[in-house]
C-alpha positions, 0 to 999 in steps of 0.5 A: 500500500502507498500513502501519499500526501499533498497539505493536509489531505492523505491519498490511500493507493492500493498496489495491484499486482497481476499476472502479466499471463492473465491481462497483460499488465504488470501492476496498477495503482487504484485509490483506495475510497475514502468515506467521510467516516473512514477517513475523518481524524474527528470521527476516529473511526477507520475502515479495516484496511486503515487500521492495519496500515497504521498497525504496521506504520506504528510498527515499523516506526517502532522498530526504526527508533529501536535500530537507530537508537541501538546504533547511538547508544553503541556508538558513544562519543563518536556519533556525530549526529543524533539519530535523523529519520524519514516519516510517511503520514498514516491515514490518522494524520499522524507521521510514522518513521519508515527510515533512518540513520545515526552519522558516526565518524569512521575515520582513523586517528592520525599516527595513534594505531592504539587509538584507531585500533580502539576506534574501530572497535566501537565502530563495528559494535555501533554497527553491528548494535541493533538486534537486526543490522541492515545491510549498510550496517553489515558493510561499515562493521566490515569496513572497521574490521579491515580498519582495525586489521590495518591498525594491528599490523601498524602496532606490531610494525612499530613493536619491532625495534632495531637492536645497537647492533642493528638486528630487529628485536621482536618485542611482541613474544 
């Protein structure tokens, strides 16, 4: 189902799929009616298939505000934004986030591979912290991974010192 609205009247459109065997089309849009009962915020009442639309609204909002929250809360200090969402509006007027994101800085520090190895740690937690990461969310963990792997080789490179008599020393035994 599509909602879509223009100031402060909302359109219900119903996607119809068909089989292009049986018509010969793809899909098609059709308007859902709108009773001045089934659609009035003043009456409060609302036709069934209103009442499940916003029944899942209400849930993909909650699910969205969960996901991005979880995303904030792991990320810590390195959240650069709080989180920023994408709203639909319900058949109840209401908005309903569908969408989101949390910004977090992923860059690495500068000539400290101990901080950036720590960096990266919390990268990976903040993306990986919702019950269900997303794609993108899969993507950046991997990023902070290869990140952290970079780091380490950076540590152990800088462990090695040379000797007096110019052998190197490996100090990480």
């Amino acid at each position: 189902m599509l909602v879509t609205a223009s100031s402060n009247q909302t359109s219900l459109y119903r996607l119809t799929a068909r089989s292009p065997a049986a018509t010969g089309e793809a899909a098609s849009v059709e308007p859902i009616p709108q009773t001045a009962k089934s659609g009035s915020a003043q009456s409060g009442q609302y036709s069934p298939e209103q009442l499940s639309q916003i029944a899942e609204l209400k849930a993909r909002d909650q699910e969205v505000r969960a996901h991005e929250q979880a995303h904030l809360s792991a990320a810590g200090g390195i959240a650069v934004s709080g989180a920023r969402f994408t709203f639909v509006t319900g058949p109840d007027g209401q908005r309903y986030a569908t969408g989101g994101e949390v910004n977090i800085d992923v860059s690495e520090v500068a000539g400290d591979p101990e901080a950036t190895l720590r960096k990266a740690d919390t990268i990976r937690r903040a993306a990986l912290a919702p019950a269900s990461p997303s794609g993108p969310d899969q993507s950046i963990a991997a990023k902070a991974a290869a990140m952290a792997n970079k780091a380490r080789g950076e540590l152990l490179n800088s462990q090695k010192q040379p000797s007096r008599n110019g052998e190197l020393i490996d100090l990480t035994a």
